[in-house]
DSSP file (Angstrom, degrees, kcal/mol; ACC not computed):
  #  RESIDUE AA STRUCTURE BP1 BP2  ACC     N-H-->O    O-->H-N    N-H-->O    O-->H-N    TCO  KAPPA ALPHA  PHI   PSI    X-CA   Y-CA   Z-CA
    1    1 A X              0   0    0      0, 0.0     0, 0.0     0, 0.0     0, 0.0   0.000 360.0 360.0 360.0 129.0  126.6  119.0  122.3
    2    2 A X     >  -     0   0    0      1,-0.1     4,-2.3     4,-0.0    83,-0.1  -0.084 360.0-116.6 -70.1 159.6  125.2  121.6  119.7
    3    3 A X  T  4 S+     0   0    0     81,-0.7     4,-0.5     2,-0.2    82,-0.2   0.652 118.4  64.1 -79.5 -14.2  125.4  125.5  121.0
    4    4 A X  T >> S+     0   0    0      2,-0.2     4,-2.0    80,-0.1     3,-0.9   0.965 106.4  47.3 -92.2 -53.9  121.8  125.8  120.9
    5    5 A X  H 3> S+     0   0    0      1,-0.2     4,-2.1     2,-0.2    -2,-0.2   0.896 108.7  56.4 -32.1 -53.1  121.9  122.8  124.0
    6    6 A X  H 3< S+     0   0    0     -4,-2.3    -1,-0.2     2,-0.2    -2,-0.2   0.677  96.5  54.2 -78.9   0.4  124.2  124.4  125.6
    7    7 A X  H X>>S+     0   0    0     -3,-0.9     5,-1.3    -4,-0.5     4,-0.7   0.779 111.2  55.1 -78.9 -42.8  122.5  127.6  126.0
    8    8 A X  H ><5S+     0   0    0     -4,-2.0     3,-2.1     1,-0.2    -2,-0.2   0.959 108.5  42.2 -57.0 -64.7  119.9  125.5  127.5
    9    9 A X  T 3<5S+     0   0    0     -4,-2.1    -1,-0.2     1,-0.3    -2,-0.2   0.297 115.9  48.9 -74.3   5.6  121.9  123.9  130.0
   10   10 A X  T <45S-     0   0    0     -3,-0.6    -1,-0.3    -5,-0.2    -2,-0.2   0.336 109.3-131.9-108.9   9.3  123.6  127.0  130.8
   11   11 A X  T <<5 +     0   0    0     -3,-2.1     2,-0.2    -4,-0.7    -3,-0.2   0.559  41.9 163.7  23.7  52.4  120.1  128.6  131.0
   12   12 A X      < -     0   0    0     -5,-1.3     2,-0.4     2,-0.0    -1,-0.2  -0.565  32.9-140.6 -75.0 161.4  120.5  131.9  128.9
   13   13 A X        +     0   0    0     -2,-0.2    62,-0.1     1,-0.1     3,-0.1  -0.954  34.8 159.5 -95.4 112.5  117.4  133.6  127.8
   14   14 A X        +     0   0    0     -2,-0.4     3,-0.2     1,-0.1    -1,-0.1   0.075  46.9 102.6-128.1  42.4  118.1  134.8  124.4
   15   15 A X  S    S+     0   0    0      1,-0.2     2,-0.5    64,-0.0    -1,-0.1   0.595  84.2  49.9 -74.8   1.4  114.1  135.1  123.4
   16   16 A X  S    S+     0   0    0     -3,-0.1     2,-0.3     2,-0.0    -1,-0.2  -0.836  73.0 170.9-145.4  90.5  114.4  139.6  123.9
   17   17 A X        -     0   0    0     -2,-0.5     2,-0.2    -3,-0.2    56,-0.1  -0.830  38.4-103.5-102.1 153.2  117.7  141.1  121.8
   18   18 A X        -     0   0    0     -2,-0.3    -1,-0.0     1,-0.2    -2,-0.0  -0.434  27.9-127.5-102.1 156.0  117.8  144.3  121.6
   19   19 A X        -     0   0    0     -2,-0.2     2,-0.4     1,-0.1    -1,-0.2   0.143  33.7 -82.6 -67.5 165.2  117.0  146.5  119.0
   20   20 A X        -     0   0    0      1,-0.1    -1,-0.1     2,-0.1     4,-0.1  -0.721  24.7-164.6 -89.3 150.2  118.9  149.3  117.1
   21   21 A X  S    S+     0   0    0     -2,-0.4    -1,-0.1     2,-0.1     2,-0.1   0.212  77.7  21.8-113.0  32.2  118.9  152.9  118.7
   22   22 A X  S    S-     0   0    0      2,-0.2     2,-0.2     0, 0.0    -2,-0.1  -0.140 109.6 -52.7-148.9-107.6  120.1  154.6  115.5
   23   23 A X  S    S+     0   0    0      2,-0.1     2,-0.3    -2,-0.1    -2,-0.1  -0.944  95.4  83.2-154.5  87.9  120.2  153.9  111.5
   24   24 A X  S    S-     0   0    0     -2,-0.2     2,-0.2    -4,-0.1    -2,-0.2  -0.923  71.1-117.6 174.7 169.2  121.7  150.7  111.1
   25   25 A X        -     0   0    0     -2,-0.3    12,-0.1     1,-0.2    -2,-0.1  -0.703  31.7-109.7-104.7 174.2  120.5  146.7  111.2
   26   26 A X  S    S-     0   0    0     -2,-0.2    11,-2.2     1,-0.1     2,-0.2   1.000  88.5 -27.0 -49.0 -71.9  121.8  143.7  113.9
   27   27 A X  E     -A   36   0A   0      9,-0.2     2,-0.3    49,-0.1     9,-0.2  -0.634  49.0-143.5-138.9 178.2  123.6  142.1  111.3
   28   28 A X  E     -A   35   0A   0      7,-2.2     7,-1.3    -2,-0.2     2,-0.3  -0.857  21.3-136.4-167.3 147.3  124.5  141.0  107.5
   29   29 A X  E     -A   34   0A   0     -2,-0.3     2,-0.4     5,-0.2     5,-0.3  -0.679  12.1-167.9 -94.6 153.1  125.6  138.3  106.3
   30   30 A X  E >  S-A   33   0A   0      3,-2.0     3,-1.1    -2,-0.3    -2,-0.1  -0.948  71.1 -56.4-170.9  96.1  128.6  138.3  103.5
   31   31 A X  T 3  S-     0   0    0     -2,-0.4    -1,-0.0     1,-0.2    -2,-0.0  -0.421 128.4 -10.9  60.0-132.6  128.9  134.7  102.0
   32   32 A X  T 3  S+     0   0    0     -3,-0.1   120,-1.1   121,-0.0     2,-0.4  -0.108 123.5  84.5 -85.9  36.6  129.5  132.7  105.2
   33   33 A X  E <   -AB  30 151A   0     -3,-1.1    -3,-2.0   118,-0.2     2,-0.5  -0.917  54.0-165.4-149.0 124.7  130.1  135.6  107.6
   34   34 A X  E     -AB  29 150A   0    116,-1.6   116,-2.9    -2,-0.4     2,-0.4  -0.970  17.5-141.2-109.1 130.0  127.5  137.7  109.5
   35   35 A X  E     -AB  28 149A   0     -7,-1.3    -7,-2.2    -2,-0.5     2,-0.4  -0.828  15.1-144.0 -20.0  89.6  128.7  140.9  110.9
   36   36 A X  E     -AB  27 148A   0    112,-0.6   112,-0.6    -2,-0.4    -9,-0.2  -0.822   7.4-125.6 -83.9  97.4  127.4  141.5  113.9
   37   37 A X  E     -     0   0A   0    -11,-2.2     2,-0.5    -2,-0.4   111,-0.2   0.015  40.4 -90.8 -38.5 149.3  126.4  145.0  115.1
   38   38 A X  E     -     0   0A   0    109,-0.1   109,-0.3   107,-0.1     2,-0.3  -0.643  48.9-168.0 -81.7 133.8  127.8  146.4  118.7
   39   39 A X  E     - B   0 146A   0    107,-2.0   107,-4.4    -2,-0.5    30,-0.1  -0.910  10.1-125.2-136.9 137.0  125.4  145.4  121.0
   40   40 A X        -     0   0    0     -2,-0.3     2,-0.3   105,-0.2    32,-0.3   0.248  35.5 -87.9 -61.5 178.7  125.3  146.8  124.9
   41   41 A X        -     0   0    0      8,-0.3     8,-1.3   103,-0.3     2,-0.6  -0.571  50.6-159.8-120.1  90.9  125.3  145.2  127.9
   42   42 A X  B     -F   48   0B   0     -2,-0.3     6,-0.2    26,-0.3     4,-0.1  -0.628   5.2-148.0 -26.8  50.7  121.4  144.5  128.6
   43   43 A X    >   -     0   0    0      4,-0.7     3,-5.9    -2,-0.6     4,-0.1   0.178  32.4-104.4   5.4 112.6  120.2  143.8  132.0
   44   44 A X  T 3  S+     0   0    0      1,-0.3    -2,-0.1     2,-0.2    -1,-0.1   0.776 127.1  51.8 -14.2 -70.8  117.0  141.2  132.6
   45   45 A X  T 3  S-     0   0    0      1,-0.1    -1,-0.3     0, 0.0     3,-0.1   0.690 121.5-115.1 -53.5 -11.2  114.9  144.7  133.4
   46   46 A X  S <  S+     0   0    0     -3,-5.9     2,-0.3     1,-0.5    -2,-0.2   0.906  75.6 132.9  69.6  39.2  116.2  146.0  130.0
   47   47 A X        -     0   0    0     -4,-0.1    -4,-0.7    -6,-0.1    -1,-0.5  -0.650  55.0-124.2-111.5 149.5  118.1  148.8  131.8
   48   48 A X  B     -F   42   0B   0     -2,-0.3     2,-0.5    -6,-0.2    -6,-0.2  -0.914  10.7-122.3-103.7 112.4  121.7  149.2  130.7
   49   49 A X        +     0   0    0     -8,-1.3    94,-1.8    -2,-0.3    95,-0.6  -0.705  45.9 171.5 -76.8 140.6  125.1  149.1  133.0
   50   50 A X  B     +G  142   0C   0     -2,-0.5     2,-0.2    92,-0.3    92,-0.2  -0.888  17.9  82.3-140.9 148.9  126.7  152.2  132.5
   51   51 A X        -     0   0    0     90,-1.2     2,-0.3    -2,-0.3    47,-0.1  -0.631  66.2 -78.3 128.4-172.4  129.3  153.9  133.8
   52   52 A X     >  -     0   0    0     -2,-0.2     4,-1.9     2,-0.1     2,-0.3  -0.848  57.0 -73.3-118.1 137.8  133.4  154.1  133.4
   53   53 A X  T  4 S-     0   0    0     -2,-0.3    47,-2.8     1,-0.2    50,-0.3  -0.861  93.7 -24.5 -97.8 148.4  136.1  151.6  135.0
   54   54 A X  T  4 S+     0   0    0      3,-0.7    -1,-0.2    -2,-0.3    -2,-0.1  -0.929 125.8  70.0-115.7   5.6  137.0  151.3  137.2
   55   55 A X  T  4 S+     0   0    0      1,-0.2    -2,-0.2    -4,-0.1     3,-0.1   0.889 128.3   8.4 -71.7 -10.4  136.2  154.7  138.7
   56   56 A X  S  < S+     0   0    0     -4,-1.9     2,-0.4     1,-0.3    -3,-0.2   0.420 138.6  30.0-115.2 -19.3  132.5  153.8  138.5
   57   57 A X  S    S-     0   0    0     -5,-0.2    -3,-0.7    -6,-0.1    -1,-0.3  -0.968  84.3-127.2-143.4 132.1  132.2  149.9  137.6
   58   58 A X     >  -     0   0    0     -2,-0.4     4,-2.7    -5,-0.2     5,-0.4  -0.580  33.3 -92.2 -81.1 156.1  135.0  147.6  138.8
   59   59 A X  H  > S+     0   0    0     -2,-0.3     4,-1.5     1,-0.3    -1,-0.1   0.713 125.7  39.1 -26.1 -52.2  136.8  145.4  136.6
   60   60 A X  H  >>S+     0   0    0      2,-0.2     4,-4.2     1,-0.2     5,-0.5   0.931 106.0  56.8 -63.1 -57.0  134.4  142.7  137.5
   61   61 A X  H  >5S+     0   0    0      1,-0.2     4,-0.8     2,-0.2    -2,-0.2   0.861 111.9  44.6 -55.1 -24.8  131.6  144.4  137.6
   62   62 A X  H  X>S+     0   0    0     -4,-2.7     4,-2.7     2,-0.2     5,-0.7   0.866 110.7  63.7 -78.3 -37.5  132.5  145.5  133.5
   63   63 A X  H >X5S+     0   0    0     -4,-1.5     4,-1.7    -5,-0.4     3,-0.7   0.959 104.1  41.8 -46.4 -53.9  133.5  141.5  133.1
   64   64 A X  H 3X5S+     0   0    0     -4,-4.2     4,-1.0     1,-0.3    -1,-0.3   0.836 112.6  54.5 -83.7 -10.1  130.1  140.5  133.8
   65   65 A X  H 3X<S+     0   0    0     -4,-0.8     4,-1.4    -5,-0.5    -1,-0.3   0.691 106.4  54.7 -69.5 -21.1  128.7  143.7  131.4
   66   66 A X  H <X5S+     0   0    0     -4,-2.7     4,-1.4    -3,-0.7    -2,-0.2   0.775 107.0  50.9 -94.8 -23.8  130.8  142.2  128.8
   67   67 A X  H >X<S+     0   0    0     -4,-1.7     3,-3.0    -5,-0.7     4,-1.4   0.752 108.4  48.0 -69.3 -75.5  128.8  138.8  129.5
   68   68 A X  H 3X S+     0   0    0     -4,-1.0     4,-1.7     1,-0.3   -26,-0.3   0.671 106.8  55.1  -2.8 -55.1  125.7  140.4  129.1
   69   69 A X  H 3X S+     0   0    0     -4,-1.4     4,-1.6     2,-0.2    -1,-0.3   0.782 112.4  51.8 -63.8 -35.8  127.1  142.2  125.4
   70   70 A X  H << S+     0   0    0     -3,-3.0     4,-0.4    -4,-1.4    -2,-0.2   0.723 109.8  48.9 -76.5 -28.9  127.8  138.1  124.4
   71   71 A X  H  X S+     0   0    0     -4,-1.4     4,-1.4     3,-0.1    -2,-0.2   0.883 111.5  42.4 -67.1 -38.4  124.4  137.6  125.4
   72   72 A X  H  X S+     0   0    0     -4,-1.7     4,-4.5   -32,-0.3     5,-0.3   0.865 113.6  53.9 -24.7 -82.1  123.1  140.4  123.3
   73   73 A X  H  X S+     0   0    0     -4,-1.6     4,-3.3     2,-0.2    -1,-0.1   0.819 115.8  38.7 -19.7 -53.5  125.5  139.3  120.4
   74   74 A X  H  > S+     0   0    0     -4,-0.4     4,-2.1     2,-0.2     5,-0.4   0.975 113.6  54.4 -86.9 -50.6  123.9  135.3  120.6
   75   75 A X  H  X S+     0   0    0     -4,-1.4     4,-2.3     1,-0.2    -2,-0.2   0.951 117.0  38.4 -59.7 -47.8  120.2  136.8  121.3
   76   76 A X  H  X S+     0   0    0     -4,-4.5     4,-1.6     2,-0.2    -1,-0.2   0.946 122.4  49.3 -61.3 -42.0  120.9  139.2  117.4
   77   77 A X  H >X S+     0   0    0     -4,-3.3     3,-2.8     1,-0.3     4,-1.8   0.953 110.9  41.3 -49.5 -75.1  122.8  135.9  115.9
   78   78 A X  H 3X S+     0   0    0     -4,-2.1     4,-1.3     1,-0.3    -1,-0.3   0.747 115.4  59.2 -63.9 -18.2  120.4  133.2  116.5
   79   79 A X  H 3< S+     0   0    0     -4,-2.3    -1,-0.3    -5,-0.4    -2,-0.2   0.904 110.6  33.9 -56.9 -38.7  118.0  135.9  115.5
   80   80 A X  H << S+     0   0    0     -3,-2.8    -2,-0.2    -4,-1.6    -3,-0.1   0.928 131.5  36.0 -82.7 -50.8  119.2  136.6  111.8
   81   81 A X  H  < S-     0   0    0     -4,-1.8    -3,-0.2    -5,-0.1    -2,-0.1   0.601  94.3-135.9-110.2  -1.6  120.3  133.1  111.3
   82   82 A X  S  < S+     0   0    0     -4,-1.3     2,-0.2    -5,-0.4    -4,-0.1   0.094  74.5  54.0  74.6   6.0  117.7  131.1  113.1
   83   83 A X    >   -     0   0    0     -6,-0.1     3,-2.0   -79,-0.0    -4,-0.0  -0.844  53.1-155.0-161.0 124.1  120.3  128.5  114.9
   84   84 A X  T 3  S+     0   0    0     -2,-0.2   -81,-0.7     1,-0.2     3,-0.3   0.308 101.5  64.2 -53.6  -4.1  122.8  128.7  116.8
   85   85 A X  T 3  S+     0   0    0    -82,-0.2    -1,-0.2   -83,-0.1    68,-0.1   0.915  86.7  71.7 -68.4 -51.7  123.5  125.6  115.6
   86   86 A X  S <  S+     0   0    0     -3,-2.0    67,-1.7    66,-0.1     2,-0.6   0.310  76.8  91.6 -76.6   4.9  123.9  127.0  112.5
   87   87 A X  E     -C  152   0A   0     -3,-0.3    65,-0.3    65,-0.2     3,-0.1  -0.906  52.8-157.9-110.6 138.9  127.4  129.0  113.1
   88   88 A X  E     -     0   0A   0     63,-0.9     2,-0.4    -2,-0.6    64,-0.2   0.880  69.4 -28.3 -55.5 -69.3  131.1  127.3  112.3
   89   89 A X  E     -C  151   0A   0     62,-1.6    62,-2.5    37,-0.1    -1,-0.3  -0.944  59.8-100.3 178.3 118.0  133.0  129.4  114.4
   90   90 A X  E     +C  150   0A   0     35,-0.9    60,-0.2    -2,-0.4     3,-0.1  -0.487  38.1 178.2 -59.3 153.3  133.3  132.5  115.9
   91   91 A X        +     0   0    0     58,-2.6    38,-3.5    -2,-0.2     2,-0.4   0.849  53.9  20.6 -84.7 -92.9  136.0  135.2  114.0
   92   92 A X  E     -d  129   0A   0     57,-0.8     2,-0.8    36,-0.3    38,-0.2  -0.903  43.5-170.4-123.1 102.0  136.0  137.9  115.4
   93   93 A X  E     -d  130   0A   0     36,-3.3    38,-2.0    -2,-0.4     2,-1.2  -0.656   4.3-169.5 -91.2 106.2  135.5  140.2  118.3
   94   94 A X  E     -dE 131 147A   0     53,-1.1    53,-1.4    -2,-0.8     2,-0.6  -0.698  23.5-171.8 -67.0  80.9  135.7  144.3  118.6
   95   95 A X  E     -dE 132 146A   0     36,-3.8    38,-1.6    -2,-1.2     2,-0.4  -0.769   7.8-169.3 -89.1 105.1  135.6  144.7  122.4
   96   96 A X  E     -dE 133 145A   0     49,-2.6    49,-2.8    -2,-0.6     2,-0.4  -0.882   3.8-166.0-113.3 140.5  135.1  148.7  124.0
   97   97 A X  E     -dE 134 144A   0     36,-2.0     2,-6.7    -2,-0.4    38,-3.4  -0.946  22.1-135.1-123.1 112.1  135.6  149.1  127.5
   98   98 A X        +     0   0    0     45,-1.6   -45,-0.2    -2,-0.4    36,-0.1  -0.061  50.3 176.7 -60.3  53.2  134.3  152.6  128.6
   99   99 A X        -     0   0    0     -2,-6.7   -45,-0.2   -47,-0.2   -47,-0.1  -0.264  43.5-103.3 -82.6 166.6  137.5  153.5  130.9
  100  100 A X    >   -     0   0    0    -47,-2.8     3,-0.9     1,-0.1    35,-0.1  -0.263  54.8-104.1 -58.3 146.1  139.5  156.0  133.1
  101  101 A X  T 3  S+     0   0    0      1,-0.3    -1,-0.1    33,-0.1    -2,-0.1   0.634 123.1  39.4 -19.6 -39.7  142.5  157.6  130.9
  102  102 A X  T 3  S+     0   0    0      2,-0.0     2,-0.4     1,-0.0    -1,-0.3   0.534  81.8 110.6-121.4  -1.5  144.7  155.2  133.0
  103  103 A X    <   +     0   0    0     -3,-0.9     3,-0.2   -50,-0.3    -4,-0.1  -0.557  36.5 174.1 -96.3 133.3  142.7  152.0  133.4
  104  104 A X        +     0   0    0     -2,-0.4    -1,-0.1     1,-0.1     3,-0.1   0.181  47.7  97.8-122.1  32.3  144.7  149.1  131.2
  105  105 A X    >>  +     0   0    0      1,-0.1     3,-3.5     2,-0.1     4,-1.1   0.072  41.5 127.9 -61.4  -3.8  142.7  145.8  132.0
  106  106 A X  H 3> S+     0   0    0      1,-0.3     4,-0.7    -3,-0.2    27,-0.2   0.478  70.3  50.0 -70.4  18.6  140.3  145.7  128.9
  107  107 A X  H 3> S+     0   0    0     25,-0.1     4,-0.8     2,-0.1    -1,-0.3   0.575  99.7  57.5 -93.0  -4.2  141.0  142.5  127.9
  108  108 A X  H <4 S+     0   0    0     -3,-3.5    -2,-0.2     2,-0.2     4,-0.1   0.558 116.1  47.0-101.5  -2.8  140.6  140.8  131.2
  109  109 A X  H >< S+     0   0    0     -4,-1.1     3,-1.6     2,-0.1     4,-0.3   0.832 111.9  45.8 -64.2 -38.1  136.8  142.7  130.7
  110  110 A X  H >X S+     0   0    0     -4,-0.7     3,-2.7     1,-0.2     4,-0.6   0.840  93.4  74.9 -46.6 -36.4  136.3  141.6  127.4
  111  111 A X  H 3X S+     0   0    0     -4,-0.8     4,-3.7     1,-0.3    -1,-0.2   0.551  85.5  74.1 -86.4 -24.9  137.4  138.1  128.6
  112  112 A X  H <4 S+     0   0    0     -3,-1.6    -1,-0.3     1,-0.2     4,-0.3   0.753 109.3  26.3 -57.6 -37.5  133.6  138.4  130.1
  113  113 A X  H <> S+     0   0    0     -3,-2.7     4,-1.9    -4,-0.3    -2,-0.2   0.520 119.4  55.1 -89.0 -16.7  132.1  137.8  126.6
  114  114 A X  H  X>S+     0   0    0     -4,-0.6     4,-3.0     2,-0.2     5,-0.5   0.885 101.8  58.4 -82.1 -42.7  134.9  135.9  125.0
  115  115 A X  H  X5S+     0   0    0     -4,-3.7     4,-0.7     2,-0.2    -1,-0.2   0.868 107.8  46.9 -72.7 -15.4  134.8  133.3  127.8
  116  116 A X  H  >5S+     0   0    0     -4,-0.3     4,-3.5     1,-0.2     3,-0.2   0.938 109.1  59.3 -73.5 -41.4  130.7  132.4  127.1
  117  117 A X  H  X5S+     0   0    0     -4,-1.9     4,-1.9     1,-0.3    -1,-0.2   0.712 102.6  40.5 -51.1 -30.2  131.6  132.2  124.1
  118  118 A X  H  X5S+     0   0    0     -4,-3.0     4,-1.8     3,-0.2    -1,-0.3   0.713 120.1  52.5 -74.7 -24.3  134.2  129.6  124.4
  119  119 A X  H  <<S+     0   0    0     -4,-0.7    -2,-0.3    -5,-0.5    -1,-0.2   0.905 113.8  40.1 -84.0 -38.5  131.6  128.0  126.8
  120  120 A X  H  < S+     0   0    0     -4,-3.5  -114,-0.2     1,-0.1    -3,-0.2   0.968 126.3  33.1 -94.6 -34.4  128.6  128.1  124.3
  121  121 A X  H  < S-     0   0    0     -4,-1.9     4,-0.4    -5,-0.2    -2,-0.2   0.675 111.8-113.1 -79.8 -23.7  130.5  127.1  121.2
  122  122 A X    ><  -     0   0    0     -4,-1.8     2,-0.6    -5,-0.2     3,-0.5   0.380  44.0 -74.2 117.4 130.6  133.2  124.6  122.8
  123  123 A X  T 3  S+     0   0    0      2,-0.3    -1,-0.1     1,-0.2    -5,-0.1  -0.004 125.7  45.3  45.4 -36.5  137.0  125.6  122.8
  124  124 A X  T 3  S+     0   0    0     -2,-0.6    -1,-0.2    -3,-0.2    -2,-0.1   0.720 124.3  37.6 -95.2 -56.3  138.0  125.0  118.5
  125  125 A X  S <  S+     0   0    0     -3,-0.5   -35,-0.9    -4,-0.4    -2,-0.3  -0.031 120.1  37.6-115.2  20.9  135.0  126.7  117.5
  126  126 A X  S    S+     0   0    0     -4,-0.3     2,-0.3   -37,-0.2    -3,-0.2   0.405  85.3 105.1-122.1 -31.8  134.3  129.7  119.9
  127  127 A X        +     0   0    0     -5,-0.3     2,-0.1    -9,-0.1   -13,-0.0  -0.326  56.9 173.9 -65.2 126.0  138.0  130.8  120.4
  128  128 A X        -     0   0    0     -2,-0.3   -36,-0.3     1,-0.1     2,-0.2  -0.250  36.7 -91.1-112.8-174.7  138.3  134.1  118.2
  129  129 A X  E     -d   92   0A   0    -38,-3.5   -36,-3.3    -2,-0.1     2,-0.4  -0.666  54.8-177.5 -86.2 158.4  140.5  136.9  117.2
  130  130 A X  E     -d   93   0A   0     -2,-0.2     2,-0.4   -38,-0.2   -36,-0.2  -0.978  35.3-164.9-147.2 138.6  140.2  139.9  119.3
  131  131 A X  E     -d   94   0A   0    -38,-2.0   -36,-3.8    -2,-0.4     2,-0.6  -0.995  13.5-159.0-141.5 161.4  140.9  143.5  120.4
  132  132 A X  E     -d   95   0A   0     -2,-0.4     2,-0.3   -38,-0.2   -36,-0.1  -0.884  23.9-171.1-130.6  98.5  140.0  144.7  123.6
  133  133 A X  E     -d   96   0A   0    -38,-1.6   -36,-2.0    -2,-0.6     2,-0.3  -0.778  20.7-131.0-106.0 147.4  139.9  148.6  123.4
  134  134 A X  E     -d   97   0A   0     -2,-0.3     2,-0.3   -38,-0.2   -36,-0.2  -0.646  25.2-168.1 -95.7 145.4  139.5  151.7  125.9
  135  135 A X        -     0   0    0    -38,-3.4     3,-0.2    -2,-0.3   -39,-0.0  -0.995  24.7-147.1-138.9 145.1  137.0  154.4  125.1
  136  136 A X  S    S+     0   0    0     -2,-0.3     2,-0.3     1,-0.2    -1,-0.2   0.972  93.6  14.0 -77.0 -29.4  136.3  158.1  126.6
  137  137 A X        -     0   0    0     -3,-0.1    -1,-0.2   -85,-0.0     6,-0.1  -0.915  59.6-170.0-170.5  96.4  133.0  157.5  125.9
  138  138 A X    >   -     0   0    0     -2,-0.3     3,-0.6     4,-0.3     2,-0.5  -0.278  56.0 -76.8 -70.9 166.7  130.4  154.8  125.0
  139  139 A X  G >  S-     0   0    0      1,-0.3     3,-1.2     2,-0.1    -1,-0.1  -0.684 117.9  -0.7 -77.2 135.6  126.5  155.7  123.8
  140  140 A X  G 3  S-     0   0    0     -2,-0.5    -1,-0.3     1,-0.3   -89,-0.1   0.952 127.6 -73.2  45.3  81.0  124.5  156.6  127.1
  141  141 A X  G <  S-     0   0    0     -3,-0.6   -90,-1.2   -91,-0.1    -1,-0.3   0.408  74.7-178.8  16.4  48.6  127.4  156.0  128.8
  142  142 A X  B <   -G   50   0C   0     -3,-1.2    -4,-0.3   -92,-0.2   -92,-0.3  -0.416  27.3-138.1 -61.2 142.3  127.3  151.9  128.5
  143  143 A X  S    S+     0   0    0    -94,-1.8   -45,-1.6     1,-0.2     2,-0.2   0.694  86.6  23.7 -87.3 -21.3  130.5  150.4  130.4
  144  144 A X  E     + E   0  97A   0    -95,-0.6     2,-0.3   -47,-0.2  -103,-0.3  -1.000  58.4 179.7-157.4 143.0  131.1  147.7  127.4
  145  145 A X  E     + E   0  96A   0    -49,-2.8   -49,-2.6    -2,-0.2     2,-0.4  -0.962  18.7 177.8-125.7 129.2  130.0  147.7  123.4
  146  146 A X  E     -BE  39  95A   0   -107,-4.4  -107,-2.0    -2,-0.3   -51,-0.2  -0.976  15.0-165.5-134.2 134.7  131.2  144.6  121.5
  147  147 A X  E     - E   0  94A   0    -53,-1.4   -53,-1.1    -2,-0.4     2,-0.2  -0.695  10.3-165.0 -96.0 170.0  130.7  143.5  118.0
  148  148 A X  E     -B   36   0A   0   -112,-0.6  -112,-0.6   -55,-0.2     2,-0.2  -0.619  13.0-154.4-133.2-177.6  131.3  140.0  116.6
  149  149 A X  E     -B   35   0A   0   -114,-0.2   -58,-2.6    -2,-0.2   -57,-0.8  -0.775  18.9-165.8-167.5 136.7  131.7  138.5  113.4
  150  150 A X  E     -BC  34  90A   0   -116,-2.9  -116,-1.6   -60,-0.2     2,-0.3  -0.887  17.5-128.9-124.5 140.8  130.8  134.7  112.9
  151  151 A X  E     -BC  33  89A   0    -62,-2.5   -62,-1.6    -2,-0.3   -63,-0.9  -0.849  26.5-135.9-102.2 156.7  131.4  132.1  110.3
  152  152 A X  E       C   0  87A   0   -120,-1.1   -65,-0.2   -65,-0.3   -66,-0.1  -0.901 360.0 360.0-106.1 117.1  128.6  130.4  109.2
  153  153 A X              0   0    0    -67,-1.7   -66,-0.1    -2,-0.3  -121,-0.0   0.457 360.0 360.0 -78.6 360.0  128.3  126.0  108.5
């Protein structure tokens, strides 16, 4: 089953990716590898979860913000390259978890994007390299930012 099927049968919406809120684009491609901007974690209304773990978003509650940033991620891809279909492999992921000084769980948030990913690309071709990072501070206080970087078929 192709990734672009399995976004159906797992029934994401990735028709509304979000935009850039500064001076940069979503992506660029280099040979077979687009670069992927850090993309938020988007909410259905297009409202943002925000706030810091765990003193404000639990562990979970950032896990499923980190799906949301994978959703983000797939909505900018399939935009720039015009199938999901069309990608080899995920690379690479940049995961920031807007935490407390002391909280040291961000990879079991990241784990929130990483794991659709294994789920929309299949297990050889979605498992990436990673880091999983703490921040004082995200833009507008977003709980999770992740960038990607995908090879291309």
């Amino acid at each position: 089953m192709g990734a672009e099927d399995k976004i159906k049968e797992l029934g994401i919406d990735l028709t509304h990716p979000s935009g850039p809120i500064a001076n940069y684009i979503p992506a660029v491609t280099v040979g077979k590898l687009v670069f992927l901007s850090g993309k938020g974690p988007n909410q259905a209304d297009g409202s943002m979860v925000m706030g810091k773990v765990p003193s404000q978003r639990t562990t979970g509650e950032a896990y499923e913000a980190a799906r949301l940033c994978g959703i983000q991620l797939l909505a900018a891809l399939r935009e720039h390259v015009g199938s999901l279909d069309n990608v080899k492999r995920v690379v690479k992921l940049l995961g920031m978890v807007n935490a407390d000084a002391d909280f040291a769980d961000q990879p079991q948030v990241i784990n929130g994007c990483s794991d659709l990913l294994v789920s929309v690309f299949g297990e050889e071709n979605g498992k990436h390299a990673r880091s999983a990072v703490g921040m004082g501070s995200l833009p507008g206080q977003i709980t999770v930012e992740i960038e990607m970087i995908v090879e291309l078929n």
